[in-house]
C-alpha positions as CSV (number, residue, x, y, z in Angstrom):
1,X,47.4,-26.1,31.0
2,X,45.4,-28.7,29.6
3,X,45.3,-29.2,26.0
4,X,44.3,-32.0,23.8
5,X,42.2,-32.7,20.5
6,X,39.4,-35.2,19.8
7,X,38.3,-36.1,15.7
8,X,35.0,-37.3,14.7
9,X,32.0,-36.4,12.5
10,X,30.8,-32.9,14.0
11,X,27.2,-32.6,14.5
12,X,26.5,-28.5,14.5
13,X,22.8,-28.5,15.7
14,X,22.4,-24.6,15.0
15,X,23.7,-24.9,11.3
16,X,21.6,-28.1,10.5
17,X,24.6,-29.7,9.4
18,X,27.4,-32.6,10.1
19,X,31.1,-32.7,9.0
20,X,34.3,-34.5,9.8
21,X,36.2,-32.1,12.0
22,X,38.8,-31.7,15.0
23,X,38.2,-30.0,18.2
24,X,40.7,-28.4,20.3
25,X,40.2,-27.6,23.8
26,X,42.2,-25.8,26.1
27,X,41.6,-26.0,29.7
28,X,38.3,-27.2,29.7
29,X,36.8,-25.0,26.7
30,X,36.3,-25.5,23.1
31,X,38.9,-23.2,21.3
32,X,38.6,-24.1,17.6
33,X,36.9,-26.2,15.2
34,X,38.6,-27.5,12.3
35,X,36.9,-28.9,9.5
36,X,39.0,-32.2,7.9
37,X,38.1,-33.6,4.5
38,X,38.0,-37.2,5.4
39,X,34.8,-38.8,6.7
40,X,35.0,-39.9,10.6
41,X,34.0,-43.1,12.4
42,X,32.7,-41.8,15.3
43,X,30.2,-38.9,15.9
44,X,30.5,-35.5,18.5
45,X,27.4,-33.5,19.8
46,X,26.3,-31.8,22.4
47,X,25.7,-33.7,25.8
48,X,21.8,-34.1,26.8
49,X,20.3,-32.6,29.6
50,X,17.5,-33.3,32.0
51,X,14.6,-30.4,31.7
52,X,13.0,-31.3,34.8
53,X,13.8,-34.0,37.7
54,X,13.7,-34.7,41.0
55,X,16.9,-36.4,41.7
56,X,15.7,-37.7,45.4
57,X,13.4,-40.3,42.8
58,X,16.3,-42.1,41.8
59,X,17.0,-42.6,46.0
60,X,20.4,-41.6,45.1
61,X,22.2,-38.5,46.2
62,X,23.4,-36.4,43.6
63,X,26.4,-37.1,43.2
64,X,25.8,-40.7,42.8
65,X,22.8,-39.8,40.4
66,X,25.6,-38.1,38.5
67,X,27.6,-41.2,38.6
68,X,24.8,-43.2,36.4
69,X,23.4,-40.2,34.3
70,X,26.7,-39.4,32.9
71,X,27.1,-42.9,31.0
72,X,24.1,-42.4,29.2
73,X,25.4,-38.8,27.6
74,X,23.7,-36.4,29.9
75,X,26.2,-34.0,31.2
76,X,23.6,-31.5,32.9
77,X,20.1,-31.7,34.6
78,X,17.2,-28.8,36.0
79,X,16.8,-30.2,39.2
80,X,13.4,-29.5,41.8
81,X,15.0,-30.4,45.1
82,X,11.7,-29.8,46.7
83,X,11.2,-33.6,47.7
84,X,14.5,-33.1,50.2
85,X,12.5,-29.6,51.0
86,X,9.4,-30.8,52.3
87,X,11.5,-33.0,54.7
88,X,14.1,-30.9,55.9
89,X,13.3,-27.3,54.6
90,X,15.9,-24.8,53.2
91,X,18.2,-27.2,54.9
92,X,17.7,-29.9,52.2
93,X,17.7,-27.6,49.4
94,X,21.6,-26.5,50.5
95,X,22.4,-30.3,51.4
96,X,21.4,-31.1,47.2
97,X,23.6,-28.3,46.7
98,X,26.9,-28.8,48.3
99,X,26.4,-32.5,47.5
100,X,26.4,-31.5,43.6
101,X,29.4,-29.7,43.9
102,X,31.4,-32.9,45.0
103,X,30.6,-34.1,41.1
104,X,31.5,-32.1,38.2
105,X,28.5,-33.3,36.7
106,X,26.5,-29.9,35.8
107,X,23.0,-30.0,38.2
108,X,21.2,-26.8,38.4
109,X,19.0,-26.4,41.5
110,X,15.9,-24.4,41.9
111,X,13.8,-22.9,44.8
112,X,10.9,-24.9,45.9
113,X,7.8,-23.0,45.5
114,X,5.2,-25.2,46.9
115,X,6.5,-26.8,50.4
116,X,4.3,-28.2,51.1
117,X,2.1,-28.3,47.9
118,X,-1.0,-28.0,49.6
119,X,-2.7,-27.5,53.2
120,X,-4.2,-30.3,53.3
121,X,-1.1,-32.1,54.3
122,X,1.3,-32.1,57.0
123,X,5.5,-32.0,55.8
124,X,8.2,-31.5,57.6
125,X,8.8,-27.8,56.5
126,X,7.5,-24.6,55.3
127,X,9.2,-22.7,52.6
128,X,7.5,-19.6,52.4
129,X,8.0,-16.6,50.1
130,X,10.8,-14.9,52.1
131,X,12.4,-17.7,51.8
132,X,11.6,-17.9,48.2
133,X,13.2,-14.6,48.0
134,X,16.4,-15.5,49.6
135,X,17.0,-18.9,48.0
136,X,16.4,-17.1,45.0
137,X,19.8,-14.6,45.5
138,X,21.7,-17.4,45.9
139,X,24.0,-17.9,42.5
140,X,23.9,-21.7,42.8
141,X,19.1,-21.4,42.6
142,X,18.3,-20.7,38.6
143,X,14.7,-20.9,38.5
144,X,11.5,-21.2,40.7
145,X,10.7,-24.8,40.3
146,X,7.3,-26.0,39.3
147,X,4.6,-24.0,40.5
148,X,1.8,-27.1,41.7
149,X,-0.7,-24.4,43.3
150,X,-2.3,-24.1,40.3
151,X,-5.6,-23.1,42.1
152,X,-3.1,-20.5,44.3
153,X,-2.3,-18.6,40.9
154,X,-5.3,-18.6,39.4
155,X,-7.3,-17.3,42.2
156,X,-4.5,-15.2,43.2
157,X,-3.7,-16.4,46.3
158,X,-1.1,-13.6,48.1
159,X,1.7,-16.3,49.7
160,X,1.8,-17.6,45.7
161,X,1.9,-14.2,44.1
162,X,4.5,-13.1,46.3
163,X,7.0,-16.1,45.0
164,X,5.5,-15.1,41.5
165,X,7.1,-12.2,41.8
166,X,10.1,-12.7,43.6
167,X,11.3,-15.0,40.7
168,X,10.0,-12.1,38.1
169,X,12.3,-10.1,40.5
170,X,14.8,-11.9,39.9
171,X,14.7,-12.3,36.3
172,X,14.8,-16.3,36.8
173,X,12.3,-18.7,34.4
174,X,9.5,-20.1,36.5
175,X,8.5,-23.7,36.0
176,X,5.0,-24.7,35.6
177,X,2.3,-27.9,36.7
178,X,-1.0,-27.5,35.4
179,X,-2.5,-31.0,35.0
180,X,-5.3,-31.4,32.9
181,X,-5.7,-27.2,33.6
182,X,-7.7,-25.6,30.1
183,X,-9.6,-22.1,29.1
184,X,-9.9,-19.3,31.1
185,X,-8.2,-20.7,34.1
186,X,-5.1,-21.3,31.8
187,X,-4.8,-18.2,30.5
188,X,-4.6,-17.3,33.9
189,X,-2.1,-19.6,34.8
190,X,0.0,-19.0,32.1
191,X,-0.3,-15.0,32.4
192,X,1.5,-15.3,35.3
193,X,4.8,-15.7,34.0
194,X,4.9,-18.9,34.4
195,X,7.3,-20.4,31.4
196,X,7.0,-24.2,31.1
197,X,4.7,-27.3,31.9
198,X,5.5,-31.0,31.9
199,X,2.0,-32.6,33.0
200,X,0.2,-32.9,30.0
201,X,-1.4,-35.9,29.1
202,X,-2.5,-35.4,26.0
203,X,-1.7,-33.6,22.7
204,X,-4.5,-31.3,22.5
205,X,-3.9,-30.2,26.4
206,X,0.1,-29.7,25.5
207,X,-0.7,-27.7,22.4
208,X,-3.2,-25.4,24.4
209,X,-0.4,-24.3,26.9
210,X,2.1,-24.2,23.8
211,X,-0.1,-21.6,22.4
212,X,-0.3,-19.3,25.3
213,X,3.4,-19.4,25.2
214,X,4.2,-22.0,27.7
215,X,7.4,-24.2,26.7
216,X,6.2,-28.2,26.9
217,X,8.5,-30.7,28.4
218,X,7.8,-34.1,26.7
219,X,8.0,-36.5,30.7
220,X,9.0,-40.3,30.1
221,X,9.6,-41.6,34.2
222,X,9.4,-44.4,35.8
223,X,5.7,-44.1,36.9
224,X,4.3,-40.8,34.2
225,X,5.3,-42.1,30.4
226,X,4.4,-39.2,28.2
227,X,6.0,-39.8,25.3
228,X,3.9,-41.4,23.0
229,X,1.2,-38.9,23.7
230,X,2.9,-36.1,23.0
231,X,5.9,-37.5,20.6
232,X,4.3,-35.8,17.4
233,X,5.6,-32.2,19.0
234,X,8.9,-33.0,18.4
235,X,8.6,-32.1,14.8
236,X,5.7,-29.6,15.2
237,X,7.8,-27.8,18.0
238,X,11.5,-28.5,18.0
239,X,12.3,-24.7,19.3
240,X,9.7,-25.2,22.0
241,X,9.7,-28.5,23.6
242,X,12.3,-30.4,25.8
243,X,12.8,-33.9,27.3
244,X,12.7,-34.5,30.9
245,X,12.7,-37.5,33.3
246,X,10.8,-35.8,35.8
247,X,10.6,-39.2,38.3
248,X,13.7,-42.0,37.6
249,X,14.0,-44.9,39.8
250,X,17.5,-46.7,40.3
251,X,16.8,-49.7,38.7
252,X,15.6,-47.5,35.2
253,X,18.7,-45.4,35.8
254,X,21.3,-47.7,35.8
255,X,20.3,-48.8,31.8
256,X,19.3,-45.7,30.0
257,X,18.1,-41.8,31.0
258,X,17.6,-38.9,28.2
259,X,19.1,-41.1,25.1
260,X,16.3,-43.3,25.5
261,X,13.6,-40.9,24.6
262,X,16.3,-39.5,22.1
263,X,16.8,-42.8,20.2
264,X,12.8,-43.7,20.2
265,X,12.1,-40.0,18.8
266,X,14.6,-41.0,16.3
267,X,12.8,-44.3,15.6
268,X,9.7,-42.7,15.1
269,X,11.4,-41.5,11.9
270,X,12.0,-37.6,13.7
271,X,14.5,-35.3,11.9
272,X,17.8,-36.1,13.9
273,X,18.7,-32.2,14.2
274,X,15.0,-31.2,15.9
275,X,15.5,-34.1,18.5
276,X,19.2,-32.9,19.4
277,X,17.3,-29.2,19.8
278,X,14.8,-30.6,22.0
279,X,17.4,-32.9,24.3
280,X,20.5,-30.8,23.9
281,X,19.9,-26.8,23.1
282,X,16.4,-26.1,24.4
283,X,17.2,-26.5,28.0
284,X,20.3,-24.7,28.3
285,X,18.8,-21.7,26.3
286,X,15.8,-21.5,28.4
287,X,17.6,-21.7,31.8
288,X,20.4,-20.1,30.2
289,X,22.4,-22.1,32.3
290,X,26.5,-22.6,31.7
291,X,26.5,-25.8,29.5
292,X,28.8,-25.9,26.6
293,X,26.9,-26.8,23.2
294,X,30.1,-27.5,21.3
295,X,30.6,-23.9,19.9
296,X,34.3,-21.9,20.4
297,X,34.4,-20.5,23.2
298,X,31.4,-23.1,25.0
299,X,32.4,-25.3,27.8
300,X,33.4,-28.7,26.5
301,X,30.1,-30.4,27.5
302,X,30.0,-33.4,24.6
303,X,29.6,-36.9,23.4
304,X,30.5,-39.1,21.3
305,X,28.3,-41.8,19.8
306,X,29.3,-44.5,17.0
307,X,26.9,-44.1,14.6
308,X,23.6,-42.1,14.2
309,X,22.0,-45.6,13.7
310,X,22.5,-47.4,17.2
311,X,23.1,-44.0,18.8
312,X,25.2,-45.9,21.7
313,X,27.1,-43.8,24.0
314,X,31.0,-44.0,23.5
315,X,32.3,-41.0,25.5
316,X,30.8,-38.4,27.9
317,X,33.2,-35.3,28.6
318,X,31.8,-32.2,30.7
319,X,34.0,-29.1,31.1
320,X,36.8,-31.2,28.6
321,X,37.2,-34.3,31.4
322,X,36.4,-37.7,30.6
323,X,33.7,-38.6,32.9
324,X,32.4,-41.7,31.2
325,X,33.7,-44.2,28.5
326,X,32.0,-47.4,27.2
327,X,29.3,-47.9,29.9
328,X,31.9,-46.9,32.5
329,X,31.9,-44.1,34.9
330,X,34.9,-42.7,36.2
331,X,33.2,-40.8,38.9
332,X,33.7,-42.0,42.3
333,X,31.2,-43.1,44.8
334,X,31.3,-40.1,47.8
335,X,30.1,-40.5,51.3
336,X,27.8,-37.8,52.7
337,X,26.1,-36.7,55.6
338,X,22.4,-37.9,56.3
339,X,19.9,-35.4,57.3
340,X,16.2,-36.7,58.3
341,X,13.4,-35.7,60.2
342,X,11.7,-38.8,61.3
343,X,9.4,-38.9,64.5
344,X,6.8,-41.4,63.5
345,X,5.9,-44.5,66.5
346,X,5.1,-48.0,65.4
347,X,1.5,-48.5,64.7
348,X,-0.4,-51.9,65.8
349,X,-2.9,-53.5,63.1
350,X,-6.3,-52.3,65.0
351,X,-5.5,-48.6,64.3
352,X,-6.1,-49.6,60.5
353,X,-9.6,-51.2,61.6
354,X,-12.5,-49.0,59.3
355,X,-15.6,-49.3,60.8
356,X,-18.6,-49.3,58.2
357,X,-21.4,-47.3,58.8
358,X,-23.6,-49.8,57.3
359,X,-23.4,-53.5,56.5
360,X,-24.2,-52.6,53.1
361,X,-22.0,-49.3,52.2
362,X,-20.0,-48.0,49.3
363,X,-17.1,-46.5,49.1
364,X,-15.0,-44.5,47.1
365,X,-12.3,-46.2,45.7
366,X,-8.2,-44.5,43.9
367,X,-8.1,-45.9,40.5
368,X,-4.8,-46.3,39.6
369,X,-4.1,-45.9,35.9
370,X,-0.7,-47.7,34.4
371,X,2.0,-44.8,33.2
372,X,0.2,-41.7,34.5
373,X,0.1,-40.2,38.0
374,X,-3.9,-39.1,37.7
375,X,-6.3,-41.3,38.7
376,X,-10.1,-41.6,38.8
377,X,-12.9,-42.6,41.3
378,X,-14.6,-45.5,41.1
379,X,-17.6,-45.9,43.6
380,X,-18.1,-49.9,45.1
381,X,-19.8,-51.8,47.0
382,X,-17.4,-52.5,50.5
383,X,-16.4,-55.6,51.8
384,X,-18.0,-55.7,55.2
385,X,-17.0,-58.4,57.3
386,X,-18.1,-58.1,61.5
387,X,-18.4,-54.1,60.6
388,X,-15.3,-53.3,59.2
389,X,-14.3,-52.8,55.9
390,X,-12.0,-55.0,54.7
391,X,-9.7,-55.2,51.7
392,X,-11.5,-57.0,48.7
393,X,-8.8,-58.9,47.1
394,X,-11.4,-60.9,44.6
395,X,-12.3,-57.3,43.2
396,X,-8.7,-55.9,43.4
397,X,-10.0,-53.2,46.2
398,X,-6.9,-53.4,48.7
399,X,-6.1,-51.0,51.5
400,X,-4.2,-48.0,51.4
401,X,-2.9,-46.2,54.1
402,X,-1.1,-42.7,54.9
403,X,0.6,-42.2,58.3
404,X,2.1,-38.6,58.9
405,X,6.0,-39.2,59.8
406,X,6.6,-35.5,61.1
407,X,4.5,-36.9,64.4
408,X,4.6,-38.6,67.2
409,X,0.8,-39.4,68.1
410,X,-0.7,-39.5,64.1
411,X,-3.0,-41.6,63.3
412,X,-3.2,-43.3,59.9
413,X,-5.5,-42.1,56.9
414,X,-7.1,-44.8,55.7
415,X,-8.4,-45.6,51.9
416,X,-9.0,-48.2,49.1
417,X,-7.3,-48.2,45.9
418,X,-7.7,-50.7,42.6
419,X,-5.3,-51.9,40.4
420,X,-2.3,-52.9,42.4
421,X,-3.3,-56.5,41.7
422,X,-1.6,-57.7,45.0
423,X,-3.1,-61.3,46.2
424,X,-0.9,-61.5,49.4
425,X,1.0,-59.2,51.9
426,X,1.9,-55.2,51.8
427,X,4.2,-52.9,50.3
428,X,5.1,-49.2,52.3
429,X,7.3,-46.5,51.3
430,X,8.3,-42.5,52.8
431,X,9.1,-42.0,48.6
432,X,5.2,-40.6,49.3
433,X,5.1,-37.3,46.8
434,X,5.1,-34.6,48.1
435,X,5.4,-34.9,52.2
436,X,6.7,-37.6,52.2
437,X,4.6,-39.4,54.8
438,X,4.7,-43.1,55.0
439,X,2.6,-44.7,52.7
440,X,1.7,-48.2,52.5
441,X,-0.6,-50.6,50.4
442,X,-1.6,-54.3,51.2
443,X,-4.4,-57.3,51.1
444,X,-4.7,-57.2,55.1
445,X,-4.1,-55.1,58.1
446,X,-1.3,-57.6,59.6
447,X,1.0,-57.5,56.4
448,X,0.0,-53.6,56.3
449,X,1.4,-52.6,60.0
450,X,4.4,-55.1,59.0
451,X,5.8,-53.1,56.4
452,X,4.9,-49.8,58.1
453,X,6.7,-50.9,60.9
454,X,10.1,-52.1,59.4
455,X,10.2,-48.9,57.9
456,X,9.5,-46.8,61.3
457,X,12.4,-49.0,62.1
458,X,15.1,-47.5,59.7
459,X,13.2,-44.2,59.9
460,X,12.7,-44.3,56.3
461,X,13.2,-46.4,52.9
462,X,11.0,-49.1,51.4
463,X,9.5,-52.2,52.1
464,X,7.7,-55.7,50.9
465,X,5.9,-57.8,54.0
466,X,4.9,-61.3,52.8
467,X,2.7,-61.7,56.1
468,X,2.7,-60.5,59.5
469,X,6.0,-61.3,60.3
470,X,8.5,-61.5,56.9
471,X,9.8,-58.0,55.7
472,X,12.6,-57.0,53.3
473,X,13.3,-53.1,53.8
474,X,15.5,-51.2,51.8
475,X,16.8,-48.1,53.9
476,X,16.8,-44.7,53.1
477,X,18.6,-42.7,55.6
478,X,18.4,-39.4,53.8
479,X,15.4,-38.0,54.0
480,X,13.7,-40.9,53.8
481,X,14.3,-40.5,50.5
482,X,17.8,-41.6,49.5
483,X,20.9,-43.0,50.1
484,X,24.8,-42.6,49.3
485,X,25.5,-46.0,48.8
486,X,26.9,-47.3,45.6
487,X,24.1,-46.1,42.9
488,X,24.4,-49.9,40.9
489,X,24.2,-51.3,44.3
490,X,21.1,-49.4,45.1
491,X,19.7,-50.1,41.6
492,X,20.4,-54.0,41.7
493,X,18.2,-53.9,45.7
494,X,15.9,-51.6,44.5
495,X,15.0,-54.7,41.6
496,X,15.6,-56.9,43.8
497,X,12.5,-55.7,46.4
498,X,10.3,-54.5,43.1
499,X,10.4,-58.3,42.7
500,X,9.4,-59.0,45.4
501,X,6.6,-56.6,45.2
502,X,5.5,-58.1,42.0
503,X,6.2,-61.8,43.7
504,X,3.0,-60.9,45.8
505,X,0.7,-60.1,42.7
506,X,1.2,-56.4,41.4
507,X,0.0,-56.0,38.0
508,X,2.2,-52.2,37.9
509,X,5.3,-52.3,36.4
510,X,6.7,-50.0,38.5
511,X,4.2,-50.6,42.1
512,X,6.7,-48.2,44.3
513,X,6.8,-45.3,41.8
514,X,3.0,-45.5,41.3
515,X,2.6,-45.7,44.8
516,X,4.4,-42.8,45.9
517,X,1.9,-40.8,43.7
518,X,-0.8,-41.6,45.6
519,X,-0.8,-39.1,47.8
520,X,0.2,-36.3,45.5
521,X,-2.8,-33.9,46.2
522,X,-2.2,-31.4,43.4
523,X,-2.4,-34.2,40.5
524,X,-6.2,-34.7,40.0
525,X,-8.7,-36.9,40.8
526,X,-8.9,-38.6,44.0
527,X,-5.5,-39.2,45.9
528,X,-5.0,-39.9,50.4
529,X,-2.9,-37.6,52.2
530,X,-2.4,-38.4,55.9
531,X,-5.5,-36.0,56.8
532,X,-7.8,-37.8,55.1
533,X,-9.4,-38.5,51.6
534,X,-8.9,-36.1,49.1
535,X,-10.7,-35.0,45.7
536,X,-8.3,-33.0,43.3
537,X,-11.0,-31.8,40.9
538,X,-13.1,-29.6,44.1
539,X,-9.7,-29.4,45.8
540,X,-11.8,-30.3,49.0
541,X,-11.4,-33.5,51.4
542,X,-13.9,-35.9,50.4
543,X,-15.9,-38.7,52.6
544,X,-14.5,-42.6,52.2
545,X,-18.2,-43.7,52.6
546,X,-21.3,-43.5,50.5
547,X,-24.3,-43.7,52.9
């Protein structure tokens, strides 16, 4: 039996109220709380949890994602494994999940309900509703992750309704994506059952869905930054809104997670109590997952901070064990098995040739837009030189190209994109939301097949070409998508080649994570899959030339 005490200033969330106390816990739960009349130095509250991410963004397994997040005072995440799922299937879903239980880091998985998202790409796997329905017996699946058909639901489309229901079955939340989705066809949406949404962009959008009773997640990620848009709820909504990560790469990881967003809500001069409901309480009540919120009888999931000033992360304890003390995990690294589906043949540079229709032709061109994963259209005049459109580095107008992994003969989608800012070389990737495909953006068809090619090499990772012949790749032999090395390691390479990426001109501050949005179909307005050009507001392929 393990018993032992820990003394600081007790922050009780539900009661509004802090005071100096002692907490005793007995094998792993909270069995009393004893006030003590003098003051404290340091302060306990609950730990923070994720509301909404896809681990696979941080390229680390699980457990190693576990190994970072617990430093920064999260003890739990809500975790859509469906980036692993469109790879691997059901298969990946059950790899997250017996990885997660090699950490005692609290990670609650959910099943996938749009693999792939759309039909207008190719993945490597089908989850359908009977599979919805079994994942969705399993004790270790607690919700029906985010629902991205939007247009499925609110046109009733019978493979969407029948996961719908087999969640309502089920009597598990169901998570919702409905970008920039208002009126009627909201109502719809939301009518549904659908219980949550964490792509608004803009107050007025996040209070509509808040009003048909949809719970808001406030997103701050490496590529989608939310919060300053929709900071204001935190006061307005403190029962209804939550904090969530969404898309976290290594580098990002390894300095802060959830406390960030806590300690600039708190800077914006937010009561301290509303922010702790929104990154502590809201999530485990709505999931009504098995996370201790330092009550008797809770699971001793808890921090302890300094001071309510700086905020900084002393001690992270989940189920009464000292995971993390100082900036220091004590979890271990843990090796794991690699599953991947990788068929994709080298590509030469003349299978990225566009011919032009016309000498004079324009084109319709992905505007990329800093901190957001929409983007607009933008229609230009091409850059034509002996009939084929080239990438018009003056203008910003570089290449962009989507090559289906999941096949052998495929032959690469070809686009144009603005706002990379790259003067030289190529950057590629298979972090491609949602397939996964490779995807790949450069000033020239030579540094282009490069870094497509180094990563058809290691079947997966990412990459920076300078040229035609110098590459850096960083392998991801999970997937494609992640890797059980050393998470500071990964973070410290992942910088490393993000340099590099910026080395050859990019403007983004995060080029990979906005890349991989680029050929997310269901975010609107114009993104590539590997079939071809695609316009999210008709939900239609669209033509690359204007004759």
């Amino acid at each position: 039996m393990k018993i032992f005490q820990v003394s600081g200033n007790y922050i009780d969330v539900f009661n509004r109220q802090i005071f100096p106390a002692r907490i005793s816990i007995e094998n792993g739960i909270i069995k009393q709380i004893e006030k003590l009349d003098k003051k404290q130095d340091n302060f306990i509250l609950p730990g923070f949890v994720d509301a909404h991410v896809h681990i696979e963004s941080s390229m680390l397994v699980p457990s190693e994602f576990a190994r970072l997040a617990v430093v920064h005072g999260t003890v739990a995440t809500i975790s859509d494994p469906h980036e692993i799922a469109n790879v691997c299937g059901v298969e990946g879903v059950n790899f997250m999940i017996e990885n997660s239980k090699q950490t005692p880091f609290k990670i609650f998985f959910g099943a996938p309900s749009c693999v792939p998202a759309t039909n207008f790409e190719n993945a490597g796997a089908t989850i359908n509703s009977e599979d919805i329905k079994i994942l969705l017996q399993n004790k270790d699946i607690w919700y029906l992750t985010e629902m991205m058909n939007y247009p499925g639901v609110i046109f009733e489309n019978k493979e969407v309704m029948a996961k719908l229901q087999a969640a309502k079955d089920s009597r598990k939340p169901i998570d919702g994506h409905a970008p920039g989705v208002s009126g009627d066809d909201l109502v719809k949406y939301a009518a549904s059952g659908i219980s949550t949404d964490h792509e608004s962009f803009t107050l007025k959008e996040a209070k509509e869905k808040m009003a048909l009773g949809m719970k808001c997640l406030i997103r701050e990620g490496s590529a989608a930054k939310n919060f300053e848009a929709l900071e204001q709820m935190i006061s307005m909504f403190p029962n209804e809104v939550m904090f969530c990560s969404d898309d976290k790469h290594p580098d990002e990881l390894a300095i802060h997670h959830i406390n960030h967003l806590v300690k600039r809500a708190l800077a914006k001069g937010h009561d301290l109590f509303d922010v702790l409901q929104v990154a502590c309480i809201n999530p485990v009540l709505h999931y009504q997952i098995p996370v201790g919120l330092l009550r008797v009888n809770d699971p001793a999931d808890f921090i302890i901070i300094n001071n309510l000033a700086d905020f900084s992360i002393k001690q992270s304890f989940i189920n009464g064990e000292l995971l993390a003390e100082e900036g220091k995990s004590f979890l271990k690294n843990i090796a794991s098995i690699h599953p991947n589906l990788f068929l994709a043949k080298s590509i030469s540079k003349e299978s990225l040739q566009v011919k032009a229709i016309a000498q004079d032709v324009n084109i319709r061109v992905i505007e990329a837009i800093e901190g957001q994963l929409i983007t607009h259209e933008q229609i230009v005049k091409a850059k034509v030189v002996k009939g084929v459109i080239i990438s018009d580095v003056a203008q910003d107008v570089l290449k962009i190209v989507v090559i289906n992994r999941y096949d052998t003969t495929a032959t690469p989608a070809i686009a144009f994109i603005k706002n990379f800012g790259m003067k030289a070389g190529a950057i590629a990737s298979t972090v491609a939301h949602d397939c996964h495909n490779i995807i790949a953006v450069g000033v020239d068809d030579a540094s282009i097949t490069n870094a497509i090619n180094s990563i058809i090499e290691s079947k997966g990772g990412i990459s920076v070409s300078k040229n035609e012949k110098e590459s850096l790749i960083m392998p991801l032999p999970i997937g494609g998508l992640m890797t059980d090395e050393d998470g500071y390691v990964v973070a410290e390479k992942y910088a490393a080649i993000d340099k590099q990426a910026k080395d050859l001109g990019s403007t983004l501050k995060a080029p990979f994570m906005t890349l991989s949005f680029m050929a997310l179909l269901v975010i609107p307005y114009i993104k590539l899959s590997d079939k071809g050009l695609f316009d999210g507001g008709k939900f239609a392929f669209t033509d690359l030339q204007i004759s």
